[in-house]
VOBA-578649 format. One record per atom (N, C-alpha, C): x, y, z; residue in one letter. Coordinates in steps of 0.02 Angstrom, whole numbers, plus 50000, padded with zeros to 5 digits. Layout:
XYZa...
end
This chain:
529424837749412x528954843249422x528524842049484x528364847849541x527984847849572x527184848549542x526824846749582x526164851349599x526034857249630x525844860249613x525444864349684x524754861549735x524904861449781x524474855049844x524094862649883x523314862349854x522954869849890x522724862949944x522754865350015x522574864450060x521794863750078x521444861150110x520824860550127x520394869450170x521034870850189x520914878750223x520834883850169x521294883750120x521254887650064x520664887350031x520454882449999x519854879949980x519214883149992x519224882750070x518654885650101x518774894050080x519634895050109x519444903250100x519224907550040x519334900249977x519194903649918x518454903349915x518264900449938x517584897149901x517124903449952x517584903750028x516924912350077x517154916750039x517504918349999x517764924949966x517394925049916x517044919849848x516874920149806x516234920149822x515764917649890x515254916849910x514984925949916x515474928849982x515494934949975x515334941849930x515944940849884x515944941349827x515104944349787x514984939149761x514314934949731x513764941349772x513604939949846x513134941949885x513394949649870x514104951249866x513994960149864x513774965049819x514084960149762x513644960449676x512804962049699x512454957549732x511864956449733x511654960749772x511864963749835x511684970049866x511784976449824x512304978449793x512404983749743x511734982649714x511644978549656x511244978949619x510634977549640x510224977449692x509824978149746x509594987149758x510274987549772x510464996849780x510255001049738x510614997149657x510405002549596x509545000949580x509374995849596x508504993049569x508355000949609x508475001049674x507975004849732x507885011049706x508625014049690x508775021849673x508325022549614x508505018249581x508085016749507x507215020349523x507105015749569x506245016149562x506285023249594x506825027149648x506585033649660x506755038449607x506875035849588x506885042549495x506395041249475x506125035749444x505655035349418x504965041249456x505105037049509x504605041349557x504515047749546x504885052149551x505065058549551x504935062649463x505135058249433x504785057549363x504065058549362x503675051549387x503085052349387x502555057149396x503085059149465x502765065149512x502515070249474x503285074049453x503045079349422x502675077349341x502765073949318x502235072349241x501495073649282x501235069549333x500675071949369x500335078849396x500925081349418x500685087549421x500665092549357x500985090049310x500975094749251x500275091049218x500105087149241x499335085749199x498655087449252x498435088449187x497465090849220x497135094249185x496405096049186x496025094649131x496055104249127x496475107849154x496555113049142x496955115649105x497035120549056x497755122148994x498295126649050x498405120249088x499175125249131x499565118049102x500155120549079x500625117349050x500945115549104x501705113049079x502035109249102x502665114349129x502825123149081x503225127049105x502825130549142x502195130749146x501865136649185x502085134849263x501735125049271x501705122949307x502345123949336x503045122849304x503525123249353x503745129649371x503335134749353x503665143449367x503005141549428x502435139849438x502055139849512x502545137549557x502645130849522x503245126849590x503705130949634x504195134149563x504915136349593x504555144049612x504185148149570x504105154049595x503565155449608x503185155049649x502445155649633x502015161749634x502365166849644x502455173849669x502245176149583x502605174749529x502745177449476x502085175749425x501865168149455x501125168249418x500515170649412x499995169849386x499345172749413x499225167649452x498585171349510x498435167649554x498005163149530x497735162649482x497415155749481x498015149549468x498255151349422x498965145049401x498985144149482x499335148449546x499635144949578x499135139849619x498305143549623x497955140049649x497975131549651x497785131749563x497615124849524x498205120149546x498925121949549x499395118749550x499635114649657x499335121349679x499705121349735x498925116449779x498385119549780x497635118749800x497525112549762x497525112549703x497245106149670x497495099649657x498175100449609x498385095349597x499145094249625x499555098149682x499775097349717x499785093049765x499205093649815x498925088449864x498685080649838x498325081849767x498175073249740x498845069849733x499215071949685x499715071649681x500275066549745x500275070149768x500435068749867x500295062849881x499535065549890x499155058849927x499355052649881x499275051949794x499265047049767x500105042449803x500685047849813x501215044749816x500935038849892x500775044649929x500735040249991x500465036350010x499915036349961x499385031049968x499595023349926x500265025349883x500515019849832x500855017749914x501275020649927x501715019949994x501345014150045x500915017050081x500535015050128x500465009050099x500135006250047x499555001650041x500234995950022x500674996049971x501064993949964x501574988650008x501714995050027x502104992450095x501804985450146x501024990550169x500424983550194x500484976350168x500544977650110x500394972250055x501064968750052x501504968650047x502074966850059x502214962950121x501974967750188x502194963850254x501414957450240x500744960350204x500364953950232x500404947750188x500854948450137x501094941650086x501504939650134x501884939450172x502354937350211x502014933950274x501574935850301x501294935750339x500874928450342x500454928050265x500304925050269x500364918450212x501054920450185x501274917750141x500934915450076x500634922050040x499944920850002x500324926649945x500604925549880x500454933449827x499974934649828x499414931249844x498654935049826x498274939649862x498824940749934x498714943449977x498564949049972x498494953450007x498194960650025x498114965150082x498344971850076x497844973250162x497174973250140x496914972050107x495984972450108x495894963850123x496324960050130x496174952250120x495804950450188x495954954750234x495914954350310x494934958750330x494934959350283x494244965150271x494274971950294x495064974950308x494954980050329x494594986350265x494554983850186x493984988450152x493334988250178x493174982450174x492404982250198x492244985050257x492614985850308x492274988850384x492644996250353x492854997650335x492965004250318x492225007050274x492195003150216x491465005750205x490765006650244x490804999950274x490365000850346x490325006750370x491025008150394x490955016450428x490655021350382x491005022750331x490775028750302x489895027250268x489725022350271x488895021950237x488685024350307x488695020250377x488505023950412x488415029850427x488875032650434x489025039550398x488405044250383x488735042550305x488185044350230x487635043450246x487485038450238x486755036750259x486255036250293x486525036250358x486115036250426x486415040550476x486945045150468x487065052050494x487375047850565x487565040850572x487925041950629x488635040850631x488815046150689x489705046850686x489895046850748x490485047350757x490865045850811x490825052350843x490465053350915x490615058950967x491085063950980x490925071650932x491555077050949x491915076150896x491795072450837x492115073150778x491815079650753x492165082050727x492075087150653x491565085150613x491185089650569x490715088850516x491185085150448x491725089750448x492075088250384x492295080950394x492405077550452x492935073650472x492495066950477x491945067850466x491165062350513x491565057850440x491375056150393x491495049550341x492475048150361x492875051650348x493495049550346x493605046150430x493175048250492x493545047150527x493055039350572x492395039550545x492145032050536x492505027550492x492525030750441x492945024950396x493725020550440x493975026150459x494655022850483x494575019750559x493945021550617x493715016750665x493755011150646x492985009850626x492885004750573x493424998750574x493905001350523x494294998750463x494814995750542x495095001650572x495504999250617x495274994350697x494704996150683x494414989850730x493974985750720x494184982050649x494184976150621x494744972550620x495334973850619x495964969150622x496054968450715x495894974350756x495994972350814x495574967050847x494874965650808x494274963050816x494744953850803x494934956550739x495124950150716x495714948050729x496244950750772x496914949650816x496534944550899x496014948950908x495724946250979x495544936150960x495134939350890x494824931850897x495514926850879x495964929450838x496374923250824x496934920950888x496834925650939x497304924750985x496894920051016x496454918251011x495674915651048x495784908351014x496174907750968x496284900850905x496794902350902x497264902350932x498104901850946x498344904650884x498014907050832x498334915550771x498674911350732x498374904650712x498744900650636x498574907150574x498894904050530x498804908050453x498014905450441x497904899650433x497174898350422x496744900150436x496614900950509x496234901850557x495984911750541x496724913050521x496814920050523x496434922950443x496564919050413x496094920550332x495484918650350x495314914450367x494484912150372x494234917650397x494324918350462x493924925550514x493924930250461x494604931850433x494804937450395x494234937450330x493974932950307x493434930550251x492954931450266x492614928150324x492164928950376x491874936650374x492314940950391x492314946650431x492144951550363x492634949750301x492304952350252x491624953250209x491264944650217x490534944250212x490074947450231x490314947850316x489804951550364x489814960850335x490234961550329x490344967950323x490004970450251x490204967250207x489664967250139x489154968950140x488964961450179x488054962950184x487764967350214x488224970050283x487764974150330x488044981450273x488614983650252x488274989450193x487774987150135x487654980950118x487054981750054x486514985150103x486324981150156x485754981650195x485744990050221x486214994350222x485964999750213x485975004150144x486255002550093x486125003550036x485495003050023x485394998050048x484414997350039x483865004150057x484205003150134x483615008450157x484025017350134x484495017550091x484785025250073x484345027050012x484345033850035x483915037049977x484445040649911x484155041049854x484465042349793x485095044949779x484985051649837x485675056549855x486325052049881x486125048249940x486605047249987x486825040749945x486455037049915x486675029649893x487275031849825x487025037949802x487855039749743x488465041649797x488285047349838x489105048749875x489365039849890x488685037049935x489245031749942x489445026549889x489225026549833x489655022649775x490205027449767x490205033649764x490815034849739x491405037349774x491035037349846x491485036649905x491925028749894x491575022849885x491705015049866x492195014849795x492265019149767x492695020449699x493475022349712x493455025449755x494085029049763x494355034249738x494555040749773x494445045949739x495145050749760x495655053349727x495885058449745x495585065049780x495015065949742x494715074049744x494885075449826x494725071649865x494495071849938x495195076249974x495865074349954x496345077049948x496555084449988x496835082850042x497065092350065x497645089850097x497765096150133x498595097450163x498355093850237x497825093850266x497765091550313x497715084650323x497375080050274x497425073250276x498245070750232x498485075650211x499145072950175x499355072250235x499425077750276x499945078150360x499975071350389x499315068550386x498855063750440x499225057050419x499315055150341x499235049050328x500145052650317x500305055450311x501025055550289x501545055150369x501175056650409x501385054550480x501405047150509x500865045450473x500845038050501x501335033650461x501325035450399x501795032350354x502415034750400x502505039950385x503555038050446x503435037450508x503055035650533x503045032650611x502935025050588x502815021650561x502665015350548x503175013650490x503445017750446x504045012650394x504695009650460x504915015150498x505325012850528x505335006450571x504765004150592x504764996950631x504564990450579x504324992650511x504294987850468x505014987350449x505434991250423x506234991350413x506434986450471x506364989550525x506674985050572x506804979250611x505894974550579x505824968750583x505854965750502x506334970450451x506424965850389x506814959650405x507274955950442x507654949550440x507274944050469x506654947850530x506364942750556x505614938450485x505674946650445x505224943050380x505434939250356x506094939650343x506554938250278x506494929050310x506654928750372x506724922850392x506014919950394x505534922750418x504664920950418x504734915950351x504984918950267x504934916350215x504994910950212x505504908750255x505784900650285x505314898150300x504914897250321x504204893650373x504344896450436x503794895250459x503534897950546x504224893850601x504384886050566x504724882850603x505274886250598x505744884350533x506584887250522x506504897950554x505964899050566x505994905750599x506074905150673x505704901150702x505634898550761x506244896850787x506714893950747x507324891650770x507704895850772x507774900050746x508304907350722x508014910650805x507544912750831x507544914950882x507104919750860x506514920450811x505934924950780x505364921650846x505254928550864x504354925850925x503904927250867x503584921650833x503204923450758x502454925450799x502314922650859x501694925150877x501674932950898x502094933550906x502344945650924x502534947050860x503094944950822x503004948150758x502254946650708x501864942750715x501444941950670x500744948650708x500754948650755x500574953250799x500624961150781x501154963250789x501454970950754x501544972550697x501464965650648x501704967250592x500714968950555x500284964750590x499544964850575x499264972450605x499504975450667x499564981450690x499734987950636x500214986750606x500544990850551x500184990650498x499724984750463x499564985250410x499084988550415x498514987950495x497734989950476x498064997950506x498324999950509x498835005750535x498605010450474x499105008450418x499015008750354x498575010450326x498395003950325x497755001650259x496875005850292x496965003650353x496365009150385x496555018450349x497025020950380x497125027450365x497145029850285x497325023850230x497405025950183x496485025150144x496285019950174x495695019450143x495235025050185x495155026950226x494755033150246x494975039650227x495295041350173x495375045650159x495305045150059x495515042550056x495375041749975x494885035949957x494655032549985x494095025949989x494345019649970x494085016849960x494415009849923x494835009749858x495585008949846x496015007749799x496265001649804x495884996449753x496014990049727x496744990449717x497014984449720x497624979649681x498284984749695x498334987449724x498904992849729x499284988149776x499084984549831x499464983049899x499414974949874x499314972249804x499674967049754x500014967849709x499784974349689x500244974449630x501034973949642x501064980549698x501704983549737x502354979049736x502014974749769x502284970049824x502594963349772x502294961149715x502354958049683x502974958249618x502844964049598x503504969649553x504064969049580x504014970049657x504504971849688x504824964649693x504514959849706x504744955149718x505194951249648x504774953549611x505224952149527x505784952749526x505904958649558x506504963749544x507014962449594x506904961349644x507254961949704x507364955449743x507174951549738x506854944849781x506574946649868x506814940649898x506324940549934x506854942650016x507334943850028x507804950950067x507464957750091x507214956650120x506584961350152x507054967950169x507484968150180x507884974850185x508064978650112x507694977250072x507534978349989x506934979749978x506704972949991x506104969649962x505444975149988x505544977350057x505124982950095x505024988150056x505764993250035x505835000050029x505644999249949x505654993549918x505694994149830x505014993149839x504454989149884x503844987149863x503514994049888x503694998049939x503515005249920x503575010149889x504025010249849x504435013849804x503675011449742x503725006049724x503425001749670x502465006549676x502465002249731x501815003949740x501455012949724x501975018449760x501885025949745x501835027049652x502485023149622x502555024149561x501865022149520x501635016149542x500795013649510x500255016749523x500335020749588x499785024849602x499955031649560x500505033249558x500665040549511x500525040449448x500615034749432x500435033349350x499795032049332x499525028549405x498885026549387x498345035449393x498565039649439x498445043749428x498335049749369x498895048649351x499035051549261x498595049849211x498665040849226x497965038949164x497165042149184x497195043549254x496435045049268x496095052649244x496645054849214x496675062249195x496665061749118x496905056949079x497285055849025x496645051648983x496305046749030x495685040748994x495245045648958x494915049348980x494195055848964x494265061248960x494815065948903x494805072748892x494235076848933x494485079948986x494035086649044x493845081849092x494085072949102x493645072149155x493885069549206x494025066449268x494425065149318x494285060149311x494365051649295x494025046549326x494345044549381x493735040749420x493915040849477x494645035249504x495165037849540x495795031649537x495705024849550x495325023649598x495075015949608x494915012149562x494575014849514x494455011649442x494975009949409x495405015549380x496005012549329x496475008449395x496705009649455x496885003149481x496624995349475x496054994749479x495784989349472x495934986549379x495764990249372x496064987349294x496644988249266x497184991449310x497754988249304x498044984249335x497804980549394x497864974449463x497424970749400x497024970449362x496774964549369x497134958049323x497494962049276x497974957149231x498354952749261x498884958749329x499284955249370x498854949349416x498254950849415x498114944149456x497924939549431x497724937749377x497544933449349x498104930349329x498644932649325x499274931349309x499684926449368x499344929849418x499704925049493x499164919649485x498634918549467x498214914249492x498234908849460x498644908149393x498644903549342x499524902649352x499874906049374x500634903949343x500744902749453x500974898749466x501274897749540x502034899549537x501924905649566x502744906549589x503164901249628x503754901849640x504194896549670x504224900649736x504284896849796x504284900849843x503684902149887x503034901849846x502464902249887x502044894349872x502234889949855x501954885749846x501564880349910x
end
């Protein structure tokens, strides 16, 4: 009797075929996670718009949608005017912040990360107390526009503030959290310190400007922040491999042929991009741009040509839901979204802070 004698060539070809193999399994099912979370999405959506503290149901609501001609005009109002646009914003604002949150765990190789980690909340509040409180705004702005469009100055020239100085300290991760900590303190104190001198009126808008709020909500800031979102997903997509490799360390990126000092650059560009535009318009929304990013990572690993589109996918779905509960907590009453975010981020973090993932250690 012979043997059969597999060759050292064979071997290999079996073993790239089964390697292959293996990895295409893992892209498919990568594929179905993604599709997955956009149903869900779309789910969410409309459950959201069919809720609110008004008795328009869930068929009324969809005869406004598809026909709106056939309803009374208030139904189409409530649906189209009211909870249409929150609705919206909540997706994009899950989108936006998410996404942020995603590229700045990478960034700085932290789950605990955030776009607010960098202080772009706090100089965003800066702006709008200024604002509120002491009536000053930016030259040739709009009346309507004076808080949303300090807020996002502010907010967006604090990361450029804090790009200058770390380029100034050659832009380590360390160097880059400290300022980033730094920058958040300062910003604190100088809003308590006008909290101080605000009188009764102005010191509530700005707490509940500091809450986070759908209400604020129209077709015109949906346009605004929904523009920046597809002008900016596409260059985060397109530096997903140089992330994917970032995950490696700064060095094994370095070697692949990643310029980590330009990508760490555009990718910090994109977030206060973001995270500025989304927080001047709905105010501060806690734990969304951790939560996102973190789920996603559960689900998907760490393949940034996934890991991107699912941690925005993720993030819209938490804000839609989190939206629903804010309607759902207090029969007739809106609470405000920033709130039930924060107390649904806060489990997940306490959760990262005690258990160490593999991978970010």
């Amino acid at each position: 009797m012979t043997k059969d004698i597999v060759s050292p060539g064979d071997a290999i070809a079996d073993r790239r075929e089964a390697v292959l193999s293996a990895y295409g399994r893992q892209n498919r099912r990568r594929v179905v996670i993604v599709v997955a979370l956009g149903a869900i999405l779309i789910v969410s959506f409309f459950i959201d718009l069919a809720m609110g503290p008004s008795s328009l149901g869930t068929i009324d609501t969809l005869r406004a949608i598809l026909w709106p001609g056939e309803v009374p005009r208030s139904a189409s109002v409530i649906v189209w005017d009211v909870r249409m646009p929150a609705a919206i914003m909540a997706v994009l604002v899950g989108v936006a912040l998410s996404l942020a949150g995603a590229e700045m765990q990478t960034l700085l190789n932290n789950p605990l990360a955030s776009p607010f980690t960098l202080g772009v909340s706090s100089a965003a509040s800066l702006g709008a107390a200024l604002a509120i409180v002491l009536g000053i705004a930016i030259p040739g702005v709009p009346e309507s526009w004076i808080v949303t469009g300090n807020a996002f100055v502010f907010a967006f020239a604090s990361v450029l503030l804090l790009q200058s100085l770390t380029g100034m300290r050659s832009a380590s991760v360390d160097s880059l959290v400290m300022l980033g900590i730094a920058l958040v303190f300062t910003f604190n104190a100088l809003v308590a310190l006008i909290q101080f001198v605000a009188s009764a009126d102005a010191l509530q808008q700005l707490v509940f400007w500091g809450m986070g709020s759908l209400a604020r909500a129209n077709w015109e800031s949906i346009a605004t922040l929904g523009f920046v979102t597809v002008l900016t997903m596409p260059f985060s997509l397109g530096a997903a491999w140089k992330l994917t490799a970032l995950r490696l360390g700064e060095d094994r990126a370095r070697s692949f042929g990643v310029n980590v000092t330009r990508l760490r650059f555009f990718s910090l560009f994109r977030i206060s991009l973001l995270a500025a535009t989304s927080v001047a318009f709905v105010g501060t929304i806690g734990f969304i741009g951790l939560v996102g990013p973190h789920i996603a990572r559960l689900v998907i690993g760490e393949d940034h040509r996934f890991f991107l589109p699912a941690s925005a996918l993720t993030g819209a779905v938490v804000m839609s839901l989190a939206d629903i509960a804010s309607k759902t907590i207090a029969p007739g009453v809106i609470v405000p979204i920033g709130i039930v975010t924060s107390l649904v981020g806060l489990p997940v973090f306490f959760s990262l802070i005690f258990r160490r993932r593999e991978g970010f250690r």
